[in-house]
C-alpha positions in Angstrom: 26.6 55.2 84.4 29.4 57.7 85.5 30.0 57.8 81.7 26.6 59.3 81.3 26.8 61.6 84.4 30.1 62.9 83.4 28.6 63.4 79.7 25.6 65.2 80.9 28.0 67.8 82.8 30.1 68.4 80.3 27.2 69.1 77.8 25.8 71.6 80.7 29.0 72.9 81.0 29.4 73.8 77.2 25.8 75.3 76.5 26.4 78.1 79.3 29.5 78.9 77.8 28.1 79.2 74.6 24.9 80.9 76.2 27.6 83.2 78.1 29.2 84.0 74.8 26.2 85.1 72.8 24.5 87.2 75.7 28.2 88.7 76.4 28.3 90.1 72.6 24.6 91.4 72.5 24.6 95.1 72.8 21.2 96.5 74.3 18.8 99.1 72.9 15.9 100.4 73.2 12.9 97.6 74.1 15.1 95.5 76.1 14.5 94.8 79.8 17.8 95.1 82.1 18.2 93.9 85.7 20.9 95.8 87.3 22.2 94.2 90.7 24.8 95.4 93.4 25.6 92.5 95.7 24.9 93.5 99.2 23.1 96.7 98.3 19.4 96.0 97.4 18.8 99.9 97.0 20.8 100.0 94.0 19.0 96.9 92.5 16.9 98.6 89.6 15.0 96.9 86.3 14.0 99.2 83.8 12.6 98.7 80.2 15.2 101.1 78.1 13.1 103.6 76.0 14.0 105.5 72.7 16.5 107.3 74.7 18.1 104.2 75.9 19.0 105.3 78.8 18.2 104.7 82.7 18.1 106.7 86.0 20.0 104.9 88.8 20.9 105.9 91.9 23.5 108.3 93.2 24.6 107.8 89.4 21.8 109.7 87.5 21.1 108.7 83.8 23.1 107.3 82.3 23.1 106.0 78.3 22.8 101.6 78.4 21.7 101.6 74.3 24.5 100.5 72.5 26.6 98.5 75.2 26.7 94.8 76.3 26.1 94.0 79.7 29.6 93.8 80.9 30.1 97.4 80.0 27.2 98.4 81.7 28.3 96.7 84.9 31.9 98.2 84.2 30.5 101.4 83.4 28.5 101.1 86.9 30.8 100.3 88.9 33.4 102.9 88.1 30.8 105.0 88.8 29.9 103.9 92.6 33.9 102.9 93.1 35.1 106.7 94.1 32.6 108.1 96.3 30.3 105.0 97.0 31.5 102.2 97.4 35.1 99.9 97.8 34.9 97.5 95.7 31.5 96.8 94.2 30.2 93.9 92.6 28.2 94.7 89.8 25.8 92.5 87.9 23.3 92.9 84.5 21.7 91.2 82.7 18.8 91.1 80.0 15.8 90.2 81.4 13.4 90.3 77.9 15.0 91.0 74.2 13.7 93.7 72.6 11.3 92.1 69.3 11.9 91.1 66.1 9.1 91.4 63.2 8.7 89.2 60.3 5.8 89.9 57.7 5.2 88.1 54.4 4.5 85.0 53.7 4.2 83.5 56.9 0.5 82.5 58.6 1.2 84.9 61.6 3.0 88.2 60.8 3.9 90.5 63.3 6.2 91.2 66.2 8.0 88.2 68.4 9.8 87.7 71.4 14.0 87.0 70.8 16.2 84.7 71.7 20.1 84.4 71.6 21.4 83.0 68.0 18.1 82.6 66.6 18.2 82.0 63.0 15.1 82.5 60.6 13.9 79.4 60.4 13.1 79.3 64.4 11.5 83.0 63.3 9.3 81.5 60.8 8.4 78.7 63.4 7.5 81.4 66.1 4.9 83.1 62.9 3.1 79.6 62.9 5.2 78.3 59.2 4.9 79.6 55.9 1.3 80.1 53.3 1.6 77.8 50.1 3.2 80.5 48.1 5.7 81.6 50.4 9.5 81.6 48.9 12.3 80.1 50.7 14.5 81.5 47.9 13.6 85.1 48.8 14.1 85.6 52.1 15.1 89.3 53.1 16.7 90.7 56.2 16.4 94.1 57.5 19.0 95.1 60.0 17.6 97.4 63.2 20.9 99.7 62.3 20.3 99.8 58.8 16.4 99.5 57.8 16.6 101.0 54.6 19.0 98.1 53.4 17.7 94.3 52.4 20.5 91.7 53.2 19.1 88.3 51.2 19.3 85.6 53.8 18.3 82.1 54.0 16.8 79.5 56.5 19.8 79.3 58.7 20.5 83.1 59.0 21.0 84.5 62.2 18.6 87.5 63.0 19.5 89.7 65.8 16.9 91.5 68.2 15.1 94.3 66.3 16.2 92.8 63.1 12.8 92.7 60.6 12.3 89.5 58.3 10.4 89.6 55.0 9.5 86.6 53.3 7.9 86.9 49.2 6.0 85.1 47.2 7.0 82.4 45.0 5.9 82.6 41.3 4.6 79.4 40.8 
């Protein structure tokens, strides 16, 4: 029993690390939620959807850009910010609240838009898009970076997608 019970932690232990990794390497943009927390200091809690801009308005800061950092920079960036004039020593926290979408259109029974999730491969995209129509290719599997839409990577079943990342799935021949 204390086998088990020891088991069981460790295995919680290891999927927040690897949950901690993933969110700590994802860089926010523009459709992603944030929750921005000071501890002590409810005034300067704020959760804002970014917009094209990527940026936010928070207090006694003013705007300032989010799109293109991960969440530690943003609460670094913070709380250099508040440290001079503000506050001592402030204890910043963000994190992402909803992942901005990614699409996947094709040959799957549902195209369109869907909410992601940390290391989500295709397969677990194609899932989401209710599977794939009889002709659909599993050979010709095209992804579409958000940085680079003009360029196809070809990917597979187990490719990792990233948020704002567009899948396209053709047709088979036979």
């Amino acid at each position: 029993m204390k086998f088990k019970i020891i088991l069981g932690v460790l295995l919680l232990c290891l999927s927040n690390i690897s949950f901690a990794q993933t969110s700590q390497g994802y860089t926010l943009g523009p459709g992603d939620k944030v929750e921005i927390k000071v501890f002590g200091q409810p005034d300067l809690e704020l959760t804002a959807l970014l917009g094209n801009s990527g940026e936010v308005n928070y207090p006694f800061l003013g705007k300032i850009r989010l799109a293109g950092l991960t969440t530690s920079q943003v609460e670094q960036e913070i709380s250099n910010g508040l440290k001079p004039d503000y506050l001592i020593n402030p204890n910043v926290y963000a994190q992402v609240i909803e992942y901005r979408p990614f699409y996947i259109h094709g040959e799957v029974k549902s195209p369109g838009g869907y909410p992601y999730q940390p290391a989500m491969t295709v397969n677990q995209a194609i899932a989401l898009a209710g599977g794939l129509t009889e002709r659909a290719s599993v050979d010709k599997i095209y992804i579409f970076k958000e940085q680079t839409k003009e360029q196809q990577i070809k990917g597979s079943l187990n490719s990792r997608i990233a948020a704002g990342d567009t899948i396209k799935i053709e047709q088979r021949l036979f």
